[in-house]
SERO-4910 file (N, C-alpha, C, O; in steps of 0.05 Angstrom, whole numbers):
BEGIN
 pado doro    nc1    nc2    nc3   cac1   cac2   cac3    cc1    cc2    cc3    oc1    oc2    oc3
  Unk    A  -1622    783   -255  -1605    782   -230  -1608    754   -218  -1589    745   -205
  Unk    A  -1637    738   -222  -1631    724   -206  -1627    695   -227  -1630    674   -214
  Unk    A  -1622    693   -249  -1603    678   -257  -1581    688   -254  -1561    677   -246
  Unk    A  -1582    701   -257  -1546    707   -249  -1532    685   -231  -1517    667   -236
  Unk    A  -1548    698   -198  -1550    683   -177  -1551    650   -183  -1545    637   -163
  Unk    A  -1555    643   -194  -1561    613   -201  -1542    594   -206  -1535    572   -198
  Unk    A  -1535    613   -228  -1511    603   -246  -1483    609   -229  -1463    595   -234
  Unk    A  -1483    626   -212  -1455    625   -191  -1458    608   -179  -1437    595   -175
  Unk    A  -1485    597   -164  -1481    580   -141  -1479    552   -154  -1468    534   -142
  Unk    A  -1493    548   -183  -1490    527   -193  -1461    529   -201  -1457    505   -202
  Unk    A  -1441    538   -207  -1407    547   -205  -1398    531   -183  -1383    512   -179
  Unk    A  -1413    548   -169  -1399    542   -138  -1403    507   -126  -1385    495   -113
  Unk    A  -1427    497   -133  -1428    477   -133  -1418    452   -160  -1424    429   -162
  Unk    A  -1405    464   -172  -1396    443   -190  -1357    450   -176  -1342    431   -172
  Unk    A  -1351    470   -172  -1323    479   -172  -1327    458   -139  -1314    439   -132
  Unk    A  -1340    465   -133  -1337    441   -100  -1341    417   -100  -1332    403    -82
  Unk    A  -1358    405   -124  -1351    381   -122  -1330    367   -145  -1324    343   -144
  Unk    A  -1321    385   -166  -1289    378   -179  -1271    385   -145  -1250    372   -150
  Unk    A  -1268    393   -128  -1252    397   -109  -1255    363    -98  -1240    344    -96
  Unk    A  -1280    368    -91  -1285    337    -79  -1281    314    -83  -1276    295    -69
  Unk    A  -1285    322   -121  -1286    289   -135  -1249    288   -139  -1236    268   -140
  Unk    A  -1241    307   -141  -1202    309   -148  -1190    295   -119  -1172    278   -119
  Unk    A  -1201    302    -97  -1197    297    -70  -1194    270    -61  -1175    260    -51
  Unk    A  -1219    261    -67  -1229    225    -79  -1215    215    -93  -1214    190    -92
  Unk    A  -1202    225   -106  -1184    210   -130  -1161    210   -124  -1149    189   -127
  Unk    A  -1148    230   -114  -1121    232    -98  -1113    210    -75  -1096    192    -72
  Unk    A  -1139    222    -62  -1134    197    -41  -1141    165    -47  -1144    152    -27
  Unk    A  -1142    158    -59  -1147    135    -73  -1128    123    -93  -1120     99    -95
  Unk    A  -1120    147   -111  -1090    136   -125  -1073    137    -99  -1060    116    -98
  Unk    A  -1069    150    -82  -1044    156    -61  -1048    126    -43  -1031    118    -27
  Unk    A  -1070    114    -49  -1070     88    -18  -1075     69    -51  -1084     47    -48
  Unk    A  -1073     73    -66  -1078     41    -80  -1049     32    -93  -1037     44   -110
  Unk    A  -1038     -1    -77  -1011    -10    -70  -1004    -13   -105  -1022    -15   -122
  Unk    A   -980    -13   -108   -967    -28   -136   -976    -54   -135   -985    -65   -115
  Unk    A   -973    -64   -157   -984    -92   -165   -955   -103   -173   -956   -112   -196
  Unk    A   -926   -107   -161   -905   -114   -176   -902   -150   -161   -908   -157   -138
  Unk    A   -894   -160   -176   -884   -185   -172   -864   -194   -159   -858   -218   -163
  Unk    A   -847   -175   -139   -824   -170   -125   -809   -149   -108   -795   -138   -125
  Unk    A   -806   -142    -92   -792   -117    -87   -773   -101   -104   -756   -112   -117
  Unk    A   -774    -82   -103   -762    -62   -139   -743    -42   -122   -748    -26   -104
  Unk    A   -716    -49   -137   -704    -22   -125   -695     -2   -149   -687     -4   -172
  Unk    A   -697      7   -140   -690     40   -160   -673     53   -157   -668     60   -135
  Unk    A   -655     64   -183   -639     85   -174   -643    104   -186   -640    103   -211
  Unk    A   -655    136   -167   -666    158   -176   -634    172   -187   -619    175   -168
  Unk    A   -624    180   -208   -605    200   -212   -597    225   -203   -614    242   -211
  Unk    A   -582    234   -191   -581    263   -183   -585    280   -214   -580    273   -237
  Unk    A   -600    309   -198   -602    307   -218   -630    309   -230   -632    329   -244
  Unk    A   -649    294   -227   -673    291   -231   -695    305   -226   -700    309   -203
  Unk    A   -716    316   -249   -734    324   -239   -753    318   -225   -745    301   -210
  Unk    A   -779    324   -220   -803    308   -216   -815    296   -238   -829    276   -234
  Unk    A   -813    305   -261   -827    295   -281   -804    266   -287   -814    244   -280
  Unk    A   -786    265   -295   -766    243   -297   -767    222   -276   -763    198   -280
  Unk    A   -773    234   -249   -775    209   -227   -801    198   -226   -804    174   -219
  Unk    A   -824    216   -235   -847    203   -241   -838    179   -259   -836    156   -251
  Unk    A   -834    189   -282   -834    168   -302   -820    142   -298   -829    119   -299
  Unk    A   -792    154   -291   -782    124   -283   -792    110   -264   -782     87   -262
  Unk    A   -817    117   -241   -825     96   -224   -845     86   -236   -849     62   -232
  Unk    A   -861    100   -253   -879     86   -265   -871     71   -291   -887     55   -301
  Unk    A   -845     76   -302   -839     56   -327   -836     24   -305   -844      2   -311
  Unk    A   -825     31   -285   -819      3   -264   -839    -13   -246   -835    -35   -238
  Unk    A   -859      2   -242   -887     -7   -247   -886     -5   -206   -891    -25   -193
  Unk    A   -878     24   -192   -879     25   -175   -895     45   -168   -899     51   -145
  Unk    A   -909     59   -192   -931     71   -188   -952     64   -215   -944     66   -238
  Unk    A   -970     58   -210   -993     56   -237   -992     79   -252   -987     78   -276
  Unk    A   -997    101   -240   -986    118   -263   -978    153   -260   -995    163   -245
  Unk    A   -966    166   -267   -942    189   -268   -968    214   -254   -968    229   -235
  Unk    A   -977    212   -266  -1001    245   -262  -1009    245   -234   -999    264   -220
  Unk    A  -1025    226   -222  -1018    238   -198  -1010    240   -177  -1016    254   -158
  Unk    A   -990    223   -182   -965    225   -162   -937    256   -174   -917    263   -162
  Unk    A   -945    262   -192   -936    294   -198   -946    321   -185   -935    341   -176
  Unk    A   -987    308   -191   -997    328   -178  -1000    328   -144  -1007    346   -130
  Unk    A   -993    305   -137   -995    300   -102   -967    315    -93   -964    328    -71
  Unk    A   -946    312   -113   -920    323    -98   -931    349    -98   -936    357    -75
  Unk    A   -939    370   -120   -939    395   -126   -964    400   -105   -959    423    -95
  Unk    A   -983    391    -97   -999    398    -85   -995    407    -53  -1006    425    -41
  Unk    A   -975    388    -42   -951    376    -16   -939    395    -23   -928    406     -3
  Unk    A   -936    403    -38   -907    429    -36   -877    409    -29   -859    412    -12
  Unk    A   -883    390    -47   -857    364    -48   -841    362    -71   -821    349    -70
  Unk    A   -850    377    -97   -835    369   -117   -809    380   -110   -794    361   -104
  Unk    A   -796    403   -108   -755    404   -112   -755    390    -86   -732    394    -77
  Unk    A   -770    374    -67   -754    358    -39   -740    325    -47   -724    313    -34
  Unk    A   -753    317    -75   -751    290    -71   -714    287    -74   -698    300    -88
  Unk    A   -709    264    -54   -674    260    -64   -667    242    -88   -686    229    -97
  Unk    A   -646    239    -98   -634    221   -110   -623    200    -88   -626    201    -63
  Unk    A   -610    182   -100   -606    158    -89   -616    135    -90   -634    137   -106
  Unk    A   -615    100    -78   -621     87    -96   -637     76    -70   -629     72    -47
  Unk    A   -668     70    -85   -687     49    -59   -699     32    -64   -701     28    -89
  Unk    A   -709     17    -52   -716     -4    -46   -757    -13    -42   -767    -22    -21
  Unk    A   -764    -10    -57   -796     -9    -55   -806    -29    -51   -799    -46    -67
  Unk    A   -826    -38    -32   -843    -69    -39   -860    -74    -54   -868    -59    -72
  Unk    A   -865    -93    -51   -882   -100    -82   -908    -89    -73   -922    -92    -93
  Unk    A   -923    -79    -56   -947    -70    -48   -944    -45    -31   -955    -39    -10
  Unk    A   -917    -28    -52   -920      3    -27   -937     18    -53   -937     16    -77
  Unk    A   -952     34    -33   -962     54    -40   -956     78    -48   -944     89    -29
  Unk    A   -959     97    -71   -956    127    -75   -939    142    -59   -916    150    -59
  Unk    A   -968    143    -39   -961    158    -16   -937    151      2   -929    171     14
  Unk    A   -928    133      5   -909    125     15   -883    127      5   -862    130     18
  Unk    A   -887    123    -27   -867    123    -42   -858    158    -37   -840    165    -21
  Unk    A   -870    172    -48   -871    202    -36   -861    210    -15   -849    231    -16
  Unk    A   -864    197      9   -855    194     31   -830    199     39   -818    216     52
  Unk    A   -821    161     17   -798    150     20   -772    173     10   -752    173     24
  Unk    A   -775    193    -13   -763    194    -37   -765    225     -9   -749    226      9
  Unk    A   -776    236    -10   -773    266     12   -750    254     30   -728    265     33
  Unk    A   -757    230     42   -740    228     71   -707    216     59   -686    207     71
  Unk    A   -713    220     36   -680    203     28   -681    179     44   -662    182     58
  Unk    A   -692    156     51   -693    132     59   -685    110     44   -695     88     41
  Unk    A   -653    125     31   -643    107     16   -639     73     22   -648     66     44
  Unk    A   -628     54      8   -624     31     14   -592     35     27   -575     51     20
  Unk    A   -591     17     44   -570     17     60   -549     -9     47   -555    -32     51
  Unk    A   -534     -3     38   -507    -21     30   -497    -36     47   -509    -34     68
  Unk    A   -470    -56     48   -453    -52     60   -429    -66     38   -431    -68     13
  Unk    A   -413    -72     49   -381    -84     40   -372    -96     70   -383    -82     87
  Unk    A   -356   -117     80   -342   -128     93   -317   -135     75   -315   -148     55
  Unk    A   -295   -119     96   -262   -120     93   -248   -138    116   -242   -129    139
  Unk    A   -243   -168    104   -240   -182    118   -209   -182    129   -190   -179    113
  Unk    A   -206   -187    161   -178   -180    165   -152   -198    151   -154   -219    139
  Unk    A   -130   -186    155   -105   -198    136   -114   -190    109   -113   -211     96
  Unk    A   -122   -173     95   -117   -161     71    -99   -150     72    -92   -146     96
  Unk    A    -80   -136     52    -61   -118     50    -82    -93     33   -103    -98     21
  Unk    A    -67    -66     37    -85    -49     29    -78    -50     -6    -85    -29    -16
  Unk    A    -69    -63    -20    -70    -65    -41   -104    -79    -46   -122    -65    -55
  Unk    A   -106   -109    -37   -128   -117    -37   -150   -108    -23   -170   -123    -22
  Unk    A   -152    -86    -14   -173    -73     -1   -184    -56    -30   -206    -56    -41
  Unk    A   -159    -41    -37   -168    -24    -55   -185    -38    -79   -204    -28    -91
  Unk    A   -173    -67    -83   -187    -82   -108   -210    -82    -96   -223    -65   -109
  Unk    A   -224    -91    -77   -253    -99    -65   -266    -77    -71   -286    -83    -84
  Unk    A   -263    -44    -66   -272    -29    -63   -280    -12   -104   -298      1   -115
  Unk    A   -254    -24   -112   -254    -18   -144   -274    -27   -152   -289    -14   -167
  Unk    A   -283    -64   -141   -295    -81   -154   -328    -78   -141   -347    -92   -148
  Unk    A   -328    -64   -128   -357    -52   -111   -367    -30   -131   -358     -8   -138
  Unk    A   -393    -47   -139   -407    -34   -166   -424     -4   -150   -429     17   -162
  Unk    A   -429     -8   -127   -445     12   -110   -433     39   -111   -445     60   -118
  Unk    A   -401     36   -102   -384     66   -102   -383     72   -141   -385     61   -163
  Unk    A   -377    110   -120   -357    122   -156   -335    131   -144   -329    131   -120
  Unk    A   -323    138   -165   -294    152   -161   -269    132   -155   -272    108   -151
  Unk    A   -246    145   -156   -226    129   -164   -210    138   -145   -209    161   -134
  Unk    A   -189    108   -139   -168    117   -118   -145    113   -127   -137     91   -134
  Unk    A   -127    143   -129   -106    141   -135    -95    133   -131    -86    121   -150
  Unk    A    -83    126   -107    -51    116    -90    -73     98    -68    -97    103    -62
  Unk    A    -52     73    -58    -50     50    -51    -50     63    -24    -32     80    -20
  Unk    A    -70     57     -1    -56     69     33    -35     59     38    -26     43     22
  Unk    A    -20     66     61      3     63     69    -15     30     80    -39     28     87
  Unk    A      4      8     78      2    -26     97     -1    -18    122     17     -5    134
  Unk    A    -30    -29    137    -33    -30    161    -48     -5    167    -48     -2    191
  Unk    A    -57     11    158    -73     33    165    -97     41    155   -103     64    147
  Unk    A   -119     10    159   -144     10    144   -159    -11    164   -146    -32    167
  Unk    A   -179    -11    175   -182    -27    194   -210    -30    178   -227    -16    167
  Unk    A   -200    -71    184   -220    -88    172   -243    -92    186   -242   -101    209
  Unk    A   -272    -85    174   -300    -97    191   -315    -92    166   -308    -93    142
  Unk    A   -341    -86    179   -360    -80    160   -374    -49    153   -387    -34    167
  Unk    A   -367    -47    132   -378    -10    125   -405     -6    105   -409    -10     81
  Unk    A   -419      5    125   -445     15    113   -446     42     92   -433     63     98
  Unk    A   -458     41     72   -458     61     49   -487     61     33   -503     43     31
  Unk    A   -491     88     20   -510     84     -7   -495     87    -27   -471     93    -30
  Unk    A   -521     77    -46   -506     85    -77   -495    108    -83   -509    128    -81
  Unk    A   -467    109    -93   -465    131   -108   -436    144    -83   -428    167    -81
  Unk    A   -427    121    -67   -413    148    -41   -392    146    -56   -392    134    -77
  Unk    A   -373    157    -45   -345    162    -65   -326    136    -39   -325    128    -16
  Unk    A   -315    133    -65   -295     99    -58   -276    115    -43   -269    100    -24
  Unk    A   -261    142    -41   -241    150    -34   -255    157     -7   -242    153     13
  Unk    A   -277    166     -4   -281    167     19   -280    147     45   -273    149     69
  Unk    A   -293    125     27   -295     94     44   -271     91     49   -269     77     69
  Unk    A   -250     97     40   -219     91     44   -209    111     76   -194    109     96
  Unk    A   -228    129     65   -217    158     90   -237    148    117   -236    158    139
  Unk    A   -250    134    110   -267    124    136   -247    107    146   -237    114    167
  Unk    A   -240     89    137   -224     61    147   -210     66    161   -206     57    183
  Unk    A   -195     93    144   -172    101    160   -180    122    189   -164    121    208
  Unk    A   -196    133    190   -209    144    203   -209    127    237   -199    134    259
  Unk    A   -226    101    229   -232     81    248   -214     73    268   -214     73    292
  Unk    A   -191     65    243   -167     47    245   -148     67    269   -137     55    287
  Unk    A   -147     96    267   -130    111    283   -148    113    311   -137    107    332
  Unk    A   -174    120    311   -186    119    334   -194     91    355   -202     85    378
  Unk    A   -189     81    333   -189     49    352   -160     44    357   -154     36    379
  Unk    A   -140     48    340   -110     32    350   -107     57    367    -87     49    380
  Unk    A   -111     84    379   -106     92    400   -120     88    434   -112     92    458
  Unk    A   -140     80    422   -157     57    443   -145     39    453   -145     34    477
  Unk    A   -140     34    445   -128      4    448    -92      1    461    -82    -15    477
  Unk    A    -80     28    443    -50     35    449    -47     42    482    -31     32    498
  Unk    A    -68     62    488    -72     62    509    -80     48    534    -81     61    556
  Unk    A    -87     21    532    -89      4    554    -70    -15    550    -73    -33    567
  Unk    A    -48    -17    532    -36    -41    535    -21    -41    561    -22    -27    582
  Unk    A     -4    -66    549     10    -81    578     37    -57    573     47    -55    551
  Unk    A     45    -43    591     68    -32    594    100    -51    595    121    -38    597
  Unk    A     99    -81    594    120    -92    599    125   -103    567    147   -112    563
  Unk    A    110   -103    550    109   -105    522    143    -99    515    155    -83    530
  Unk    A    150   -107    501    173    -99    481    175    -76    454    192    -77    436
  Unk    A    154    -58    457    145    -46    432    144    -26    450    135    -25    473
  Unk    A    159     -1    430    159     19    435    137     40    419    137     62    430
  Unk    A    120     37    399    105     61    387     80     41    386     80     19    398
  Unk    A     53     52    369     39     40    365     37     30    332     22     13    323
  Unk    A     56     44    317     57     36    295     82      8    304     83    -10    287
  Unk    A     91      7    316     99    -27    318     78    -43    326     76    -67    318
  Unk    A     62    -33    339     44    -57    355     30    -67    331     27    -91    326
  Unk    A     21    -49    316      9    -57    294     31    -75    270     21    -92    255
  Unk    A     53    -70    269     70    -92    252     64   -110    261     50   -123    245
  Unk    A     66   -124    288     69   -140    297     47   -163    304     49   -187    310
  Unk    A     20   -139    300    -11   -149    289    -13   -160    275    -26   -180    275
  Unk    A      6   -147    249      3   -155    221      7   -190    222     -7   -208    213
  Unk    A     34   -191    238     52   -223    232     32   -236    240     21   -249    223
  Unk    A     23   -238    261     -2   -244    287    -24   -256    263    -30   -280    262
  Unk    A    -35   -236    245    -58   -244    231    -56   -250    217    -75   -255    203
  Unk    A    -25   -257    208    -19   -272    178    -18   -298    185    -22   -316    169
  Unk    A    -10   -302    216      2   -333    217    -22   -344    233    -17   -367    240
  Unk    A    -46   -336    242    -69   -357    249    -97   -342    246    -95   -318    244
  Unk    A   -117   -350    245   -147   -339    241   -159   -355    269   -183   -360    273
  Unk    A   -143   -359    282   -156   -376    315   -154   -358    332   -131   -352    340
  Unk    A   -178   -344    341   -171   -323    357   -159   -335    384   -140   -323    395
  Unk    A   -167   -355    392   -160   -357    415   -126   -369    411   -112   -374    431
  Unk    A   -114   -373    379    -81   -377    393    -67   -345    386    -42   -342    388
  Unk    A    -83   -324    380    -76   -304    373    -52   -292    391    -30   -282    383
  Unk    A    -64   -298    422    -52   -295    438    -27   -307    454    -12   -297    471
  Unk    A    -27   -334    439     -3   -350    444     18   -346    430     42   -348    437
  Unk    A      7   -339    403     25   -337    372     41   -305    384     64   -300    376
  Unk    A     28   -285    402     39   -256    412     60   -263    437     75   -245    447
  Unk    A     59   -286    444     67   -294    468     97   -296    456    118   -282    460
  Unk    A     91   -319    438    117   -326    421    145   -309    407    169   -314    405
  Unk    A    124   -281    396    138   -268    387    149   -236    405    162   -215    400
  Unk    A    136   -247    424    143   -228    448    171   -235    467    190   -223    478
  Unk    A    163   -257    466    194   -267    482    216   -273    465    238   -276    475
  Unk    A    212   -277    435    232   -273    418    242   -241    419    265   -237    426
  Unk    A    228   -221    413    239   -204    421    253   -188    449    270   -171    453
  Unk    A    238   -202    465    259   -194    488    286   -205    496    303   -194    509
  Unk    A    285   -229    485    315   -244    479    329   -245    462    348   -260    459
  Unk    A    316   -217    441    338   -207    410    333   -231    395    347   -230    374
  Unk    A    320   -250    396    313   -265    375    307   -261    350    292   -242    352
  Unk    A    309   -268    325    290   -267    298    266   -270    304    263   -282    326
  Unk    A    247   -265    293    215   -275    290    215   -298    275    200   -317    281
  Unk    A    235   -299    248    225   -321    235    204   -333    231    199   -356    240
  Unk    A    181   -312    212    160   -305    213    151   -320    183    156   -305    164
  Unk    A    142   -339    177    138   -349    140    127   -317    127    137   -303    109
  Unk    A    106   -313    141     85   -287    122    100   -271    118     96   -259     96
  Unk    A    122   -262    133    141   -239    133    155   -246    101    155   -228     84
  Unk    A    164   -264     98    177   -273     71    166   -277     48    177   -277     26
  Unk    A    141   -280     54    120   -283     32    113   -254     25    106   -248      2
  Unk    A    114   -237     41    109   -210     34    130   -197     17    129   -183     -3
  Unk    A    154   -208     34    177   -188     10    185   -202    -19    206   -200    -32
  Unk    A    158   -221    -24    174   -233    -53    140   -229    -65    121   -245    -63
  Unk    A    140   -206    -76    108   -206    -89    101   -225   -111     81   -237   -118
  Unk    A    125   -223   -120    126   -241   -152    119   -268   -135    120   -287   -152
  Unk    A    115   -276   -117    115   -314   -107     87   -314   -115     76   -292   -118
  Unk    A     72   -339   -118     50   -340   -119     36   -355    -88     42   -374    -74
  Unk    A     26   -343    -88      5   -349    -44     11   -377    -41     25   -386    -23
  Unk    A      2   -392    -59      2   -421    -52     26   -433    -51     29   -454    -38
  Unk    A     50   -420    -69     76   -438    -68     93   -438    -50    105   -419    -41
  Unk    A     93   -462    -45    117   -470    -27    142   -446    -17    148   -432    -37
  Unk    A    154   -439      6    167   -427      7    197   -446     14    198   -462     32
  Unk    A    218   -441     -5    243   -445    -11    267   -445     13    266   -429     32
  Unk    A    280   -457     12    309   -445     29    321   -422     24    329   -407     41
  Unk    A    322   -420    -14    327   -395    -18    316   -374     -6    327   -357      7
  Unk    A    285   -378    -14    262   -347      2    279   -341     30    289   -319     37
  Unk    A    281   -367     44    283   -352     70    311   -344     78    316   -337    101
  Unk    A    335   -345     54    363   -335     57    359   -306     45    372   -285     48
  Unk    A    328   -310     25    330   -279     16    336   -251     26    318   -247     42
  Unk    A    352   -229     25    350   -209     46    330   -182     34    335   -165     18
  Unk    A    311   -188     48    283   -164     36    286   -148     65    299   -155     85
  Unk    A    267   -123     60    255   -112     84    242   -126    100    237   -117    122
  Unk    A    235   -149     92    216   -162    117    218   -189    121    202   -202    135
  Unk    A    238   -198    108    236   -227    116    257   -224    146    279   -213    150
  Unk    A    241   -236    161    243   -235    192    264   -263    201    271   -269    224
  Unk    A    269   -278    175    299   -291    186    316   -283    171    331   -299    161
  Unk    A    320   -254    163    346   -248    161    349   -221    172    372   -213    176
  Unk    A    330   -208    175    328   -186    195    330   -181    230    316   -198    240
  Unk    A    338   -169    243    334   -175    272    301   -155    283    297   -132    275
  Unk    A    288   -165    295    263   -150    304    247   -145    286    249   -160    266
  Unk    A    230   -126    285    199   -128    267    218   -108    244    236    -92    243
  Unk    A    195   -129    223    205   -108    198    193    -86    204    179    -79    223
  Unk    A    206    -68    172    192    -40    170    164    -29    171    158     -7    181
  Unk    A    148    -45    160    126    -35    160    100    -64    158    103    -87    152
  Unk    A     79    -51    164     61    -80    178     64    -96    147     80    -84    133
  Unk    A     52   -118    135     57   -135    116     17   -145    111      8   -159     92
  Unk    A      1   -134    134    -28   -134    122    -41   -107    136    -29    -87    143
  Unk    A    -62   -109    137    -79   -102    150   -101   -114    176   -125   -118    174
  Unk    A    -89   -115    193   -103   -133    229   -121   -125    230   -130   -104    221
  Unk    A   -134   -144    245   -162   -133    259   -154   -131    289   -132   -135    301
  Unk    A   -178   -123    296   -181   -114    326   -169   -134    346   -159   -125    366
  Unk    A   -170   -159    340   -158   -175    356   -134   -188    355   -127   -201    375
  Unk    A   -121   -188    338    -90   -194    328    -76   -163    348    -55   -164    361
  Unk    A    -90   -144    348    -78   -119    361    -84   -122    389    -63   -115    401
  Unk    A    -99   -128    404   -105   -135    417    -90   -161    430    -93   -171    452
  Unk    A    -77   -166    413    -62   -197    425    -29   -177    430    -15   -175    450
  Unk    A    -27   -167    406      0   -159    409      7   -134    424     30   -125    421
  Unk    A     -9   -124    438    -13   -111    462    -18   -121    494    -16   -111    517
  Unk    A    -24   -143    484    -29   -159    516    -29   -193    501    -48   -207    495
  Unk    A      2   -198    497      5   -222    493      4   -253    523     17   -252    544
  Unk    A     -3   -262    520     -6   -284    540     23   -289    552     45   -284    542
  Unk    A     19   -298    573     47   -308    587     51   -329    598     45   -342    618
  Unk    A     73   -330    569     74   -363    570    117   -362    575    130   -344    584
  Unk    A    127   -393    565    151   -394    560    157   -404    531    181   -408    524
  Unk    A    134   -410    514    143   -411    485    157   -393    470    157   -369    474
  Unk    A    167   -402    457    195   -388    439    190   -399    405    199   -389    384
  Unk    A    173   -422    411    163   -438    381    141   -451    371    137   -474    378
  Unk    A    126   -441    355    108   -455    342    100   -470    314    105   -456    294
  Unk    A     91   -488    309     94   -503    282     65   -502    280     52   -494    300
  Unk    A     48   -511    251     20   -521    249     17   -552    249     30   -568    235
  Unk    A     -5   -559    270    -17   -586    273    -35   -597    256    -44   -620    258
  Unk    A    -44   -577    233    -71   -579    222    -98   -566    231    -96   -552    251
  Unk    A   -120   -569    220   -145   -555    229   -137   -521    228   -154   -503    228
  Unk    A   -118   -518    227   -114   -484    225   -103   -469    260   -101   -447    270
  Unk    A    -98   -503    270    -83   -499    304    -55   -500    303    -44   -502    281
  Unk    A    -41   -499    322     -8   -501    324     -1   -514    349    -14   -512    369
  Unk    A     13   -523    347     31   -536    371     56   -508    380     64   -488    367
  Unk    A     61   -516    404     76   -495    414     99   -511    439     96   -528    456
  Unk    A    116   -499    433    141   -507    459    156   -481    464    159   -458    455
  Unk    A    170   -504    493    191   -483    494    218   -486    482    232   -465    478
  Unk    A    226   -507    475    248   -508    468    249   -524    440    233   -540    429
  Unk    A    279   -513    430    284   -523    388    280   -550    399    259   -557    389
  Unk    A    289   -572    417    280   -589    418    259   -604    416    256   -621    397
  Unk    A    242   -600    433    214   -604    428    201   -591    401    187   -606    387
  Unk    A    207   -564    394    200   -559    365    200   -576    345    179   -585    334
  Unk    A    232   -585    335    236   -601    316    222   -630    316    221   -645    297
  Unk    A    209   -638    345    195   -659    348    167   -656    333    158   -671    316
  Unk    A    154   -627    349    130   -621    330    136   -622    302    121   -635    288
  Unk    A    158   -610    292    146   -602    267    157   -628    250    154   -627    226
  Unk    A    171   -655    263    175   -673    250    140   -690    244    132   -701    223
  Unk    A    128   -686    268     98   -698    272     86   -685    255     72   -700    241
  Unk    A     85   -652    244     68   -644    218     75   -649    200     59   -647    182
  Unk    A    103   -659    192    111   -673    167     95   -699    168     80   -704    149
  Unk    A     97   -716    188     86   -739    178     63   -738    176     54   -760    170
  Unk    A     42   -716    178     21   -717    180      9   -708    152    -12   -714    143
  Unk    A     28   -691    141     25   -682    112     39   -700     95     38   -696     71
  Unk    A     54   -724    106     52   -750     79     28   -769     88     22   -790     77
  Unk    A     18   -761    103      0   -781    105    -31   -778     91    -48   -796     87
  Unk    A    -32   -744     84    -56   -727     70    -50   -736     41    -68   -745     27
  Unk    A    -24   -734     31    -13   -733      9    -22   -758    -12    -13   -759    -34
***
């Protein structure tokens, strides 16, 4: 009996100190950092077990090694929690942290910037050409109903969605905005205000003539004027190439949108505006210009009258044989 006794408690003391010495070791693999030469990002697969995510962090050398960071999840009652998605590790994170990381989905944060005056054709290319998204977008948005900034994402979101965000934005901000304009405006919906964004952001990147360039085409329309808008013409000839010269012909052409042969805003916007091209053509400045030409630097000269116009735009001719 009383070996008996002996041999249990000698059990009991070996089973307590494998508890102790496993304990020791846990906590010691769980705090001792990777040894990598850089910050490592990873992309866990949906999908994935624990045994597969072990491995691949330790084939990447973001854990020293697979066992017990298997047995720390299983122990945590962590193994089915860890997410997929793609992260970002330092070169001296630890186990435990990594463990951490991979429970809390603390994926890496993306972004994309959609810079304004795209047309939603070229939005869609940016978004095709964004290695981060999947999925595919069928159809082209409608022009003008994608609002340009910057959009945060992880790996793996669907491209059609980022499209349904834009658009998302784009309606809750252009009703923002529809709603405080100037009531003496010439525009009747908010889908004009936004055509008229469009011309706005095709013809300067100066925010501050944004408002002059709205001025211009505001009092053209209240006096039934043309816009006689270049971008407008460049839009309805896709086949032109961006850089070439536009023609006498182009601008006798009769398209939907060339704006010297049409009266008032074309049919539909010709890019995609930002916030402040809309913003201009909602509360354009009040001025008495009727005309603007470019001076260079990406500025314009402005008058009131064809007189004085044809003076400016004789001065940017000579200023462009003189580049030449």
């Amino acid at each position: 009996m009383y070996s008996v006794v002996r041999v249990i408690v000698l059990l009991a003391i070996l089973f307590t100190f494998g508890i102790f010495s496993l304990g020791c070791y846990m906590y010691l693999e769980f705090n001792r950092p990777a040894e990598l030469q850089s910050d490592k990002v990873i992309i866990i697969p949906k999908g994935s077990g624990l045994k597969e995510i072990a491995s691949l962090l330790s084939d990447n050398g973001v854990i020293k090694s697979k066992y017990p960071f298997i047995l720390g999840a299983k122990i945590f009652g962590l193994s089915g929690r860890l997410k997929a998605g793609e992260y970002e590790f330092s070169k001296t994170v630890k186990p435990a942290a990594v463990l951490e990381t991979l429970t809390a989905g603390r994926t890496l944060v993306r972004h994309i910037t959609i810079p304004e005056g795209l047309t939603s054709e070229e939005i869609v290319k940016l978004l095709k050409e964004e290695t981060g998204l999947l999925g595919t977008i069928n159809s082209t948005p409608p022009e003008g109903s994608l609002l340009p900034e910057t959009y945060y994402y992880s790996f793996g979101d669907s491209r059609l969605e980022m499209i349904n965000r834009m658009k998302r934005q784009f309606s809750l901000k252009l009703k923002e905005l529809w709603d405080k304009r100037n009531p003496n405006i010439p525009i009747k919906t908010s889908y004009e205000a936004v055509i008229l964004a469009s011309i706005i952001e095709k013809e300067t990147a100066k925010r501050e003539e944004r408002f002059l360039i709205a001025s211009v085409f505001t009092n053209r329309l209240h006096h039934k004027m043309r816009l006689q808008s270049d971008p407008t013409v460049i839009y309805g000839l896709p086949d032109k190439e961006p850089k070439e010269p536009i023609t006498r012909t182009d601008l006798r052409r009769k398209t939907a949108h060339n704006t010297y042969v049409i009266k008032g805003l074309p049919k539909t916007p010709i890019c995609n505006p930002g916030i402040a091209s809309i913003e201009a053509a909602l509360h354009p400045a009040s001025t008495g210009y009727f005309y603007f030409v470019a001076k260079g630097g990406g500025h314009h000269s402005f008058s009131k009258t064809l007189k004085e116009h044809n003076i400016n735009v004789k001065k940017w001719r000579k200023t462009q044989e003189k580049n030449q």
